[in-house]
Biopython code that builds the backbone (N, CA, C, O; Angstrom):
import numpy as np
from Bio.PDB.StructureBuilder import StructureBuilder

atoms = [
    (1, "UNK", "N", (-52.526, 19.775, -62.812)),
    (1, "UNK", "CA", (-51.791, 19.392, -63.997)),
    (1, "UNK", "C", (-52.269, 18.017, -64.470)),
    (1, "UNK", "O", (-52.342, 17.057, -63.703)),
    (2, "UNK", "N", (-52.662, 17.953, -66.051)),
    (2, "UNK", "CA", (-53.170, 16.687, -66.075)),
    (2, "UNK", "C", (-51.534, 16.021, -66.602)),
    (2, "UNK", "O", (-50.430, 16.455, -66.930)),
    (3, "UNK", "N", (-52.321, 14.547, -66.406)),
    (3, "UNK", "CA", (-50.450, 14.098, -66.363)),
    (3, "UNK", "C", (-50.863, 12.079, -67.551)),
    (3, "UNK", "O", (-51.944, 11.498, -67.455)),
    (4, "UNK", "N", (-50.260, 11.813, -68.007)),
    (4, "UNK", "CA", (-49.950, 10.534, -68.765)),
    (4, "UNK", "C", (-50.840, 9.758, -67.626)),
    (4, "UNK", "O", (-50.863, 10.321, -66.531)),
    (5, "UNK", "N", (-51.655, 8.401, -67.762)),
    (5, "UNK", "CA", (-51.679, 7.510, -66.446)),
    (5, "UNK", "C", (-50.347, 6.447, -67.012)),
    (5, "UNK", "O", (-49.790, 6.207, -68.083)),
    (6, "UNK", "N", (-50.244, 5.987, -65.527)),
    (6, "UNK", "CA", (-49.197, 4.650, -65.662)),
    (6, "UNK", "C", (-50.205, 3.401, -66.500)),
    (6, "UNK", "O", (-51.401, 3.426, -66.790)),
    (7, "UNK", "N", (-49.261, 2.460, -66.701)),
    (7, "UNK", "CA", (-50.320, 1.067, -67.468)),
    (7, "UNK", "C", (-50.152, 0.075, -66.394)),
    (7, "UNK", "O", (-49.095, -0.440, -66.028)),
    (8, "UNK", "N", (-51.062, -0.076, -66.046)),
    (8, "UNK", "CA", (-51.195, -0.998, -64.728)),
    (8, "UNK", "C", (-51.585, -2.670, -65.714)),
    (8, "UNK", "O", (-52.466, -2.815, -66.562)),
    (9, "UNK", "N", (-50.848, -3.445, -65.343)),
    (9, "UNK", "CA", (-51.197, -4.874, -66.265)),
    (9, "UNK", "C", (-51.408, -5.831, -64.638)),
    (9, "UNK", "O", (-50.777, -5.703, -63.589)),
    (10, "UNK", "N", (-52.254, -6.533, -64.898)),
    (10, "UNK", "CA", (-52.650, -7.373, -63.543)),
    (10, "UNK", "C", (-51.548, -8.927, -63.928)),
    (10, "UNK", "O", (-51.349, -9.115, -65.128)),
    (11, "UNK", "N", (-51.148, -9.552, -63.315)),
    (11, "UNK", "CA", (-50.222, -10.458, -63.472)),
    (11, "UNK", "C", (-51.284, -11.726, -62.810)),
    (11, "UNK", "O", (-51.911, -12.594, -63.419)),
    (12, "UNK", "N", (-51.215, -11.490, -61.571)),
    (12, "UNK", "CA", (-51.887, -12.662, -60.618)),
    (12, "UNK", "C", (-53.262, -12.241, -60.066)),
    (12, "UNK", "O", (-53.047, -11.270, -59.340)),
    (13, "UNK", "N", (-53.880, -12.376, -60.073)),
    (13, "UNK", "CA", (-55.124, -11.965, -58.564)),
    (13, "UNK", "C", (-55.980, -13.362, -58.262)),
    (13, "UNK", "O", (-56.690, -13.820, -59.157)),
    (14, "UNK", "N", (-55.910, -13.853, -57.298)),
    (14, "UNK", "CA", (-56.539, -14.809, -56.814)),
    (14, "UNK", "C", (-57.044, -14.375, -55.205)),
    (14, "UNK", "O", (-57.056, -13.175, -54.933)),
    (15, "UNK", "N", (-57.420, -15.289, -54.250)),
    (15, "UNK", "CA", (-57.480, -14.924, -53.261)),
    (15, "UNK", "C", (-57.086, -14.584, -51.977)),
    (15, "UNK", "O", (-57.568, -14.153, -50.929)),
    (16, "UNK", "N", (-55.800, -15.016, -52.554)),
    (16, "UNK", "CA", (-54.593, -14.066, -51.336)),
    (16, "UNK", "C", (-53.662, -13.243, -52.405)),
    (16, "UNK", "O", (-52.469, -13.493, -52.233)),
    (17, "UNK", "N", (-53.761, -12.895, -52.807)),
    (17, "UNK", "CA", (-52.517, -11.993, -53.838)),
    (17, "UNK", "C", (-53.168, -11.270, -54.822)),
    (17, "UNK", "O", (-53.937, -11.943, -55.509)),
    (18, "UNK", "N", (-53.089, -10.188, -55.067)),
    (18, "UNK", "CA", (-53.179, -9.563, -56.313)),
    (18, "UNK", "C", (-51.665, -8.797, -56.998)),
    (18, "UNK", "O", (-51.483, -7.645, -56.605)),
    (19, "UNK", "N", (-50.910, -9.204, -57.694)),
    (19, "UNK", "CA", (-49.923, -8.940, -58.370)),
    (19, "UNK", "C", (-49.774, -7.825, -59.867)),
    (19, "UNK", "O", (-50.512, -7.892, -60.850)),
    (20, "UNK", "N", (-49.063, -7.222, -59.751)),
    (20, "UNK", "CA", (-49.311, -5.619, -60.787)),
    (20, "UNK", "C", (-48.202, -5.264, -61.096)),
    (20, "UNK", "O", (-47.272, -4.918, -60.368)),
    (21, "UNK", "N", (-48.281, -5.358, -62.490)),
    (21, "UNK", "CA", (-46.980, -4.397, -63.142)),
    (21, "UNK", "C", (-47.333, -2.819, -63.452)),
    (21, "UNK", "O", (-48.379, -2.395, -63.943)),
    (22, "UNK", "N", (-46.584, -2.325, -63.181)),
    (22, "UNK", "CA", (-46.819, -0.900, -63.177)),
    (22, "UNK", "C", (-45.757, 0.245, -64.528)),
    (22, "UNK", "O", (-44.585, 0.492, -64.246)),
    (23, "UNK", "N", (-45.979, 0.447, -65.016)),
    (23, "UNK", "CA", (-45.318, 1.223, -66.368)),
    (23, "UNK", "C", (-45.604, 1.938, -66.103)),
    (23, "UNK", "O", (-46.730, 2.097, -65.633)),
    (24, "UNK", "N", (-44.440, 3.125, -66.298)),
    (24, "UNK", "CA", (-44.506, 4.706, -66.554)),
    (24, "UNK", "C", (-43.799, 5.734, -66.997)),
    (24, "UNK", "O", (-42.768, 6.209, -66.520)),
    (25, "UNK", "N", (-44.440, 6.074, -67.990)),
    (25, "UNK", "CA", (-43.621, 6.754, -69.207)),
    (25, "UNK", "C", (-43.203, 8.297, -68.542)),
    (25, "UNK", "O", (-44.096, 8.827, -67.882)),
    (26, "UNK", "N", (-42.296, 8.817, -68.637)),
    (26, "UNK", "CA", (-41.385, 10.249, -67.839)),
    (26, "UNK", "C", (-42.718, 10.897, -67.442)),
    (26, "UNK", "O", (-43.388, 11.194, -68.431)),
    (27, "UNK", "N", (-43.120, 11.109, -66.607)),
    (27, "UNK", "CA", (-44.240, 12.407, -65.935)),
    (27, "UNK", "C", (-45.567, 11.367, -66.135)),
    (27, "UNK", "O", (-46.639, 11.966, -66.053)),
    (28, "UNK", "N", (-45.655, 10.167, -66.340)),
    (28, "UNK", "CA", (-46.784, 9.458, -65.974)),
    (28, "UNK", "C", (-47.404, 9.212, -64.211)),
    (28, "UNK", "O", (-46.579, 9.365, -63.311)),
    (29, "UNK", "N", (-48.313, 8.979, -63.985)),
    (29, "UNK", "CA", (-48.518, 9.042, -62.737)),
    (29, "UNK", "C", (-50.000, 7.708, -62.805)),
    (29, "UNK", "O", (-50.738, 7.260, -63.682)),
    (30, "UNK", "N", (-49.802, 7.506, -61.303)),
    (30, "UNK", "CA", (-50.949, 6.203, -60.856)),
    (30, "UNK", "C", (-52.348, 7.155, -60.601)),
    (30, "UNK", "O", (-53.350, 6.791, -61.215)),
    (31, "UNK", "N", (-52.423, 7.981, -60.000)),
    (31, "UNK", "CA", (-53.666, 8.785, -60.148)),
    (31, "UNK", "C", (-53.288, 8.365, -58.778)),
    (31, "UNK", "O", (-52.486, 7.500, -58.424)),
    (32, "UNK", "N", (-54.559, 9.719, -57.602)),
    (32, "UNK", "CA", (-54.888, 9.362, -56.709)),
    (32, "UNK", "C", (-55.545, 7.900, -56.331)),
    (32, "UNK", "O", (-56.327, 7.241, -57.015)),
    (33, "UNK", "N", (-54.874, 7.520, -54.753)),
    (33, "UNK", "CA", (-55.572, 5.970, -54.743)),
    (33, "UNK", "C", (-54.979, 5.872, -53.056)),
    (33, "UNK", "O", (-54.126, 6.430, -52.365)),
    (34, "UNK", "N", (-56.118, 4.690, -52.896)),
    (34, "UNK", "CA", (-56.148, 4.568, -51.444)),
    (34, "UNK", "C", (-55.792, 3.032, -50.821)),
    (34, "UNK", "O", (-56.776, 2.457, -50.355)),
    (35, "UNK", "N", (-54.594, 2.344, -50.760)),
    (35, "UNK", "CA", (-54.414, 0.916, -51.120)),
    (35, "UNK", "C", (-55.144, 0.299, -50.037)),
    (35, "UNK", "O", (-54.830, 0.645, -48.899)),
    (36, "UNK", "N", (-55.996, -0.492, -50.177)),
    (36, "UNK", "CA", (-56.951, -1.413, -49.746)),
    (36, "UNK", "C", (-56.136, -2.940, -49.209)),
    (36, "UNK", "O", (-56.827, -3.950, -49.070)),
    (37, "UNK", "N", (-54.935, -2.970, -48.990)),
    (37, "UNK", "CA", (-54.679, -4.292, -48.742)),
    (37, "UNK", "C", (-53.354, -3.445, -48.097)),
    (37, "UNK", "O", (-53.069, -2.249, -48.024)),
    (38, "UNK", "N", (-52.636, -4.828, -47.628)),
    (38, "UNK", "CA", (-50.631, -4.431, -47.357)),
    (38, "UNK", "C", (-49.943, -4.573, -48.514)),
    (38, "UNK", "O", (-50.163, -5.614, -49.132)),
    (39, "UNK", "N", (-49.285, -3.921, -48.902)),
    (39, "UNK", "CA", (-48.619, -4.584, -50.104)),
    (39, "UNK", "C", (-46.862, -4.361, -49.761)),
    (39, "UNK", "O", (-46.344, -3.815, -48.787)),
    (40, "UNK", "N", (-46.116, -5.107, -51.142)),
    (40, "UNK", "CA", (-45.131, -5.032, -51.235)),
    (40, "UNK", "C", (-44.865, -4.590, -52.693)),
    (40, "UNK", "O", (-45.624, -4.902, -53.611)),
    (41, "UNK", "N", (-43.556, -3.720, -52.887)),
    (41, "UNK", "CA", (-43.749, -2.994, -54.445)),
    (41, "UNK", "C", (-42.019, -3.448, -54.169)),
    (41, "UNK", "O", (-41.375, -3.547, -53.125)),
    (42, "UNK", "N", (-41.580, -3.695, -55.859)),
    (42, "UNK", "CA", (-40.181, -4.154, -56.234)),
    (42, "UNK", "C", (-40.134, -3.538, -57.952)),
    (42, "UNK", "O", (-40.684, -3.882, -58.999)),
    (43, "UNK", "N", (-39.203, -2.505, -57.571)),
    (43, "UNK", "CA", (-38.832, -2.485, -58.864)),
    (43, "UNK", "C", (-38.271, -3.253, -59.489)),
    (43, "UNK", "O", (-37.695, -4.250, -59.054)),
    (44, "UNK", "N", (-38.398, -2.730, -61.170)),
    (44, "UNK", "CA", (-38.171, -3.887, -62.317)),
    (44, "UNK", "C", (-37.018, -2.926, -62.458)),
    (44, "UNK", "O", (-35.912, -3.279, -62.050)),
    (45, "UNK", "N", (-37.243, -1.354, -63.181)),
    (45, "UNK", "CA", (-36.048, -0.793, -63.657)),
    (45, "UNK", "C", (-35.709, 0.308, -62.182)),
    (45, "UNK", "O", (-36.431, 0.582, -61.224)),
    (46, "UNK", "N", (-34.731, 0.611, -62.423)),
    (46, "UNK", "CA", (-34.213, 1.536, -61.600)),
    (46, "UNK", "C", (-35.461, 2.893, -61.466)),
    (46, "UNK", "O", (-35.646, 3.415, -62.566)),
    (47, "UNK", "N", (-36.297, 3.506, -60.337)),
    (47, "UNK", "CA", (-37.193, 4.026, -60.216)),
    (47, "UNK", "C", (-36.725, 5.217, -59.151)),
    (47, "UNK", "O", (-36.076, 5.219, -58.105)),
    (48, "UNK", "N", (-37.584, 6.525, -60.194)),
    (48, "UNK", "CA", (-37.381, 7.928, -59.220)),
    (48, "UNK", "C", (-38.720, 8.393, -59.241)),
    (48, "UNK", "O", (-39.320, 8.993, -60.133)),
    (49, "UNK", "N", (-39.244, 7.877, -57.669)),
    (49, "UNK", "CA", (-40.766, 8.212, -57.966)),
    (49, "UNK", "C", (-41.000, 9.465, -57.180)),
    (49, "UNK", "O", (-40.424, 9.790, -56.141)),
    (50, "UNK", "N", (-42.009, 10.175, -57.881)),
    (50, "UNK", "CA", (-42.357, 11.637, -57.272)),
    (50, "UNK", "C", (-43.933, 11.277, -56.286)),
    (50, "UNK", "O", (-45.045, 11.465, -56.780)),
    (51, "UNK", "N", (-43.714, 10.726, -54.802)),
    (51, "UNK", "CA", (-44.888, 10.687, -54.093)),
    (51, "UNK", "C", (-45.824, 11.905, -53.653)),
    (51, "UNK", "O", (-45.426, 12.770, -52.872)),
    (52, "UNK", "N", (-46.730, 11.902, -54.054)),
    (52, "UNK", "CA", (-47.454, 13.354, -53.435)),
    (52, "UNK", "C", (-48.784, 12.256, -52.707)),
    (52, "UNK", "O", (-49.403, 11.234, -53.004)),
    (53, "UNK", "N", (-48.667, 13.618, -51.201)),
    (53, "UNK", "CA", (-49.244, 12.734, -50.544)),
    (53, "UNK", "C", (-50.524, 13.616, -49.582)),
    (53, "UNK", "O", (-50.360, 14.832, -49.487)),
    (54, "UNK", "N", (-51.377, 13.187, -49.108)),
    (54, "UNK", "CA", (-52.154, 13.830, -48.520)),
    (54, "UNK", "C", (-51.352, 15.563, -47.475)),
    (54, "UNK", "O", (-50.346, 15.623, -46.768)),
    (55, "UNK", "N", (-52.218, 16.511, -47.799)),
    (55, "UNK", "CA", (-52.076, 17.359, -47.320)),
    (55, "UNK", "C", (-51.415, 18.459, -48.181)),
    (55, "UNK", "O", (-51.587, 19.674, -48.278)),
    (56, "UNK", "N", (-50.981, 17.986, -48.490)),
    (56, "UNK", "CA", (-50.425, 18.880, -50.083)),
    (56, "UNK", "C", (-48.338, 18.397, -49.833)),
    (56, "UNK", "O", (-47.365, 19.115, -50.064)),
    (57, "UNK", "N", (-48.372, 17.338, -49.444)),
    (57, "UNK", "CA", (-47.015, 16.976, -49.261)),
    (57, "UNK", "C", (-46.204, 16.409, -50.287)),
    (57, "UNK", "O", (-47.053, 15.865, -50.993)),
    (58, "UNK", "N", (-45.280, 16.228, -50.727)),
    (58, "UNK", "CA", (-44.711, 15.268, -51.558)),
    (58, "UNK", "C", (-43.350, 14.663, -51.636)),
    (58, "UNK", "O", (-42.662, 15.649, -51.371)),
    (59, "UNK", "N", (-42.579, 13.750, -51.815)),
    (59, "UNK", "CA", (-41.080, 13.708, -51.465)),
    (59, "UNK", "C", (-40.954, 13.021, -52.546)),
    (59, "UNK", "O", (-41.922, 12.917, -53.300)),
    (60, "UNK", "N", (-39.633, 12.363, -52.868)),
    (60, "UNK", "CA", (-38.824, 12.296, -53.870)),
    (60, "UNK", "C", (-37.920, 10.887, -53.742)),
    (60, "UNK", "O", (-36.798, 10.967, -53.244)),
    (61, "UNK", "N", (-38.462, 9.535, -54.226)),
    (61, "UNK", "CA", (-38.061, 8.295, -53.891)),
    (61, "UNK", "C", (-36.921, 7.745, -54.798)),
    (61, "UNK", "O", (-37.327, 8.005, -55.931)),
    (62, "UNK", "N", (-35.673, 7.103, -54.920)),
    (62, "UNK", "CA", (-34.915, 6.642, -55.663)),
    (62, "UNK", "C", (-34.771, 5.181, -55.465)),
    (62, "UNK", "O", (-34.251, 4.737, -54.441)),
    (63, "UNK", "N", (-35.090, 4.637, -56.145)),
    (63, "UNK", "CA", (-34.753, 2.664, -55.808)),
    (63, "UNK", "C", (-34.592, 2.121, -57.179)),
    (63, "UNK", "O", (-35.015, 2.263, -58.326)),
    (64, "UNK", "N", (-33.617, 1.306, -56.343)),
    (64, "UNK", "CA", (-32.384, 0.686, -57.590)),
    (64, "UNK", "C", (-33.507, -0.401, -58.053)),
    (64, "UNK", "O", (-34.571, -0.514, -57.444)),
    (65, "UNK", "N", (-33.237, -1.029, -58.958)),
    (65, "UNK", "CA", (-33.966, -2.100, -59.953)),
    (65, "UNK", "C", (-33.441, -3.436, -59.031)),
    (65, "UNK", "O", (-32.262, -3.767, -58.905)),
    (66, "UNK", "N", (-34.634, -4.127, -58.408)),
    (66, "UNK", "CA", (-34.577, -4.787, -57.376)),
    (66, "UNK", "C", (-34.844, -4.999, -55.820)),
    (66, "UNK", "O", (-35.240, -5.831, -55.004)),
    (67, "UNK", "N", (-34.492, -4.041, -55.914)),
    (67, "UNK", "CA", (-34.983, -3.223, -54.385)),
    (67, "UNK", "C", (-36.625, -4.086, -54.019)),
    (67, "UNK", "O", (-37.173, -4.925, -54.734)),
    (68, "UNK", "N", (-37.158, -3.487, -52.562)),
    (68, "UNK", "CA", (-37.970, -4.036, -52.523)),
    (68, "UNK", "C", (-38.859, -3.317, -50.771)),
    (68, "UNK", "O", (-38.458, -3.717, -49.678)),
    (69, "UNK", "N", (-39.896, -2.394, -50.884)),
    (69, "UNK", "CA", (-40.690, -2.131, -49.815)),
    (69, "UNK", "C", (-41.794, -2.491, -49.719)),
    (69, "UNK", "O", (-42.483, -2.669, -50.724)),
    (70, "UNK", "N", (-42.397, -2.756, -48.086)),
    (70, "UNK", "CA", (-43.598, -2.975, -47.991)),
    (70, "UNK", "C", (-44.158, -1.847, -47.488)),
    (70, "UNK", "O", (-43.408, -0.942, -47.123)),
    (71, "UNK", "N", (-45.543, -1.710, -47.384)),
    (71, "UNK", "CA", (-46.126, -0.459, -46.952)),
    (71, "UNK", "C", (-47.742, -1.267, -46.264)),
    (71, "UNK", "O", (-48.273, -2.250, -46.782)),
    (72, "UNK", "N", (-48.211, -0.604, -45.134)),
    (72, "UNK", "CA", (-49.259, -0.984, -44.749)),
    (72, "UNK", "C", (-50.833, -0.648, -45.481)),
    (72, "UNK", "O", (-50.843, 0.407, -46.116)),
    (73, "UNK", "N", (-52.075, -1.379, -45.461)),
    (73, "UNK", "CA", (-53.062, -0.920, -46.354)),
    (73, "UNK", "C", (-53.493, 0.716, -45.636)),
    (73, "UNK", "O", (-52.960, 1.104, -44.597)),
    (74, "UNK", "N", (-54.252, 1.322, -46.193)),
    (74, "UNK", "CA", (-54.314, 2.624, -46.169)),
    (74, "UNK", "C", (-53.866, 3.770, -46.739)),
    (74, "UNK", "O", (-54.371, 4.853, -47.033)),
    (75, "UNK", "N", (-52.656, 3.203, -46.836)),
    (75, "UNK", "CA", (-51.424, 4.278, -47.376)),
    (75, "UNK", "C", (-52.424, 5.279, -48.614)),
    (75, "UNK", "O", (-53.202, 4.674, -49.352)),
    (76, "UNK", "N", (-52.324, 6.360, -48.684)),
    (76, "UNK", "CA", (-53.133, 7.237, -49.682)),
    (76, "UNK", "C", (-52.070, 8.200, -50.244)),
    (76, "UNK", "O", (-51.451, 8.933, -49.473)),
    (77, "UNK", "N", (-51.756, 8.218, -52.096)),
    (77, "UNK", "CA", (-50.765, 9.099, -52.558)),
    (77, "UNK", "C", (-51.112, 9.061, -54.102)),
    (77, "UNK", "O", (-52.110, 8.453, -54.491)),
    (78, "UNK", "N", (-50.516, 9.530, -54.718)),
    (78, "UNK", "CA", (-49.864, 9.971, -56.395)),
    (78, "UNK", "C", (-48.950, 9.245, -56.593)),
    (78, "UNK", "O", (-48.160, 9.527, -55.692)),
    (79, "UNK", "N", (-48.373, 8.212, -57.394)),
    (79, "UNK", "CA", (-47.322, 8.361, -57.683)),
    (79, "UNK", "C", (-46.885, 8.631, -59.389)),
    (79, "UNK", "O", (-47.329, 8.119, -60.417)),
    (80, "UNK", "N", (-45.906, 9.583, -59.178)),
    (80, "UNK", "CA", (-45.488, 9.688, -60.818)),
    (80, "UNK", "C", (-44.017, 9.556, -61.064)),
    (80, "UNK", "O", (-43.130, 9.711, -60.224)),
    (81, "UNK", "N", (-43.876, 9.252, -62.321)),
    (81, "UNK", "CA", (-42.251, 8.856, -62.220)),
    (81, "UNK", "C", (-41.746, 9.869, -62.634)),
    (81, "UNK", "O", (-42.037, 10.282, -63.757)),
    (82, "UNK", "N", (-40.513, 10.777, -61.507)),
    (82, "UNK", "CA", (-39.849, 12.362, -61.123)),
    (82, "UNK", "C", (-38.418, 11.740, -62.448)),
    (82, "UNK", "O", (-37.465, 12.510, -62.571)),
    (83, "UNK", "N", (-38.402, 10.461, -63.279)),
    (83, "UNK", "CA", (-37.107, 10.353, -63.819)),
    (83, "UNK", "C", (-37.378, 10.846, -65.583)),
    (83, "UNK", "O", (-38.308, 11.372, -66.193)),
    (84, "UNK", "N", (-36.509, 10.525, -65.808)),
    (84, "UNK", "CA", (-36.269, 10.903, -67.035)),
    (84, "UNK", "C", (-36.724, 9.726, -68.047)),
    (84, "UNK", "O", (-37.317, 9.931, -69.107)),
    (85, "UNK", "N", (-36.328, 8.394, -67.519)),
    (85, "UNK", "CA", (-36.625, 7.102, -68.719)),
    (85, "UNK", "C", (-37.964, 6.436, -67.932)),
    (85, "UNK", "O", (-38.475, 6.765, -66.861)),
    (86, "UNK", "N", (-38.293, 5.479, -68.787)),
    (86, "UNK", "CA", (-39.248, 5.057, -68.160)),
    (86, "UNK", "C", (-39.285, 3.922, -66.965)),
    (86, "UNK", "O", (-38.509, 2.974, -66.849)),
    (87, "UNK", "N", (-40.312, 4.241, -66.169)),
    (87, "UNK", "CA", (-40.119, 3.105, -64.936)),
    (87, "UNK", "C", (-41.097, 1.896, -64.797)),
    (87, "UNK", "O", (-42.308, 1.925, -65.018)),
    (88, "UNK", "N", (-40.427, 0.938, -64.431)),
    (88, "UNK", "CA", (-41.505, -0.013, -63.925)),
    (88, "UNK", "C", (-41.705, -0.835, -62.819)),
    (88, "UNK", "O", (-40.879, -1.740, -62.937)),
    (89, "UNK", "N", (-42.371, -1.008, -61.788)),
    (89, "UNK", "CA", (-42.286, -1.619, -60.973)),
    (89, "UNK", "C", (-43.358, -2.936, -60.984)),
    (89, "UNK", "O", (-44.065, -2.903, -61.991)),
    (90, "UNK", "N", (-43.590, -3.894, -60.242)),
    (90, "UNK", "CA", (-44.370, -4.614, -59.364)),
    (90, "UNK", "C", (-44.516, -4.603, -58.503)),
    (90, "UNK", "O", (-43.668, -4.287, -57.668)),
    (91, "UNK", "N", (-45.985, -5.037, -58.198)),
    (91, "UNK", "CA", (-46.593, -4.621, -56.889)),
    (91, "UNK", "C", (-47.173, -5.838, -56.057)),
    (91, "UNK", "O", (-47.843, -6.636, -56.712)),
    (92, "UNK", "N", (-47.040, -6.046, -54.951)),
    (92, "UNK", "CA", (-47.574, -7.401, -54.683)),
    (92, "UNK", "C", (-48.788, -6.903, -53.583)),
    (92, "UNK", "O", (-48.430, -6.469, -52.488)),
    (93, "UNK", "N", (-50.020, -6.975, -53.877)),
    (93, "UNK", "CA", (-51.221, -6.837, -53.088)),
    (93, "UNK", "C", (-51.523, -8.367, -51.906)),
    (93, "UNK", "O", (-51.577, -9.508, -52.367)),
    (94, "UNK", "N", (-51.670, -8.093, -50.534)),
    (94, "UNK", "CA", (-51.622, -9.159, -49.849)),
    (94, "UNK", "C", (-52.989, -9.339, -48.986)),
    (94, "UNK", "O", (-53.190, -8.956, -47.834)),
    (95, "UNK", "N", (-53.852, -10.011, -49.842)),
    (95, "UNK", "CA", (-55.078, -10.520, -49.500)),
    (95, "UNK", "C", (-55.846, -11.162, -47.862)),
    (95, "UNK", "O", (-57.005, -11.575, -47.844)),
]
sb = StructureBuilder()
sb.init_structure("model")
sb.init_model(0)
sb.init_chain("A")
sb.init_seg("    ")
for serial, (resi, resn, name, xyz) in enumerate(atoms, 1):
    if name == "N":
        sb.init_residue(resn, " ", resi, " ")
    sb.init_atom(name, np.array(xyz, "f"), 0.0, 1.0, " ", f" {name:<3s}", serial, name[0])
structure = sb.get_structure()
């Protein structure tokens, strides 16, 4: 299914941080991707993300506007936003 991409806007990148706003309009998605660093992601608006993930897996994320996870580098997925309005998060890449 081809799908909207998200709008990825770069905020910070220097040499310990790369910082990312992430937009996504109902059924937009990040494309496959393989995160190269640790990061930390914080939503801006309230976010229902649809993860699809290696193997043909996928689950179904809800986080309130504020919230805030880290995830280790490697991590490999899709993400598209499973909501109805649009979502946005930031992403904090850790160099």
């Amino acid at each position: 299914m081809k799908r909207e991409p998200a709008t990825a806007t770069t905020l910070v990148d220097d040499d310990r941080v790369r910082v990312t706003r992430f937009d996504f309009a109902p059924g937009a998605e990040t494309g496959w991707h393989i995160h190269g660093h640790d990061y930390v992601v914080t939503p801006v608006t309230e976010c229902t993300m649809l993860l699809e993930e290696p193997g043909g897996t996928s689950r179904t994320v809800t986080m309130a506007a504020g919230d805030a996870y880290r995830r280790p580098l490697g991590v490999e997925h899709n993400v598209i936003n499973a909501g109805t309005k649009t979502m946005s998060f930031v992403e904090v890449e850790l160099k």
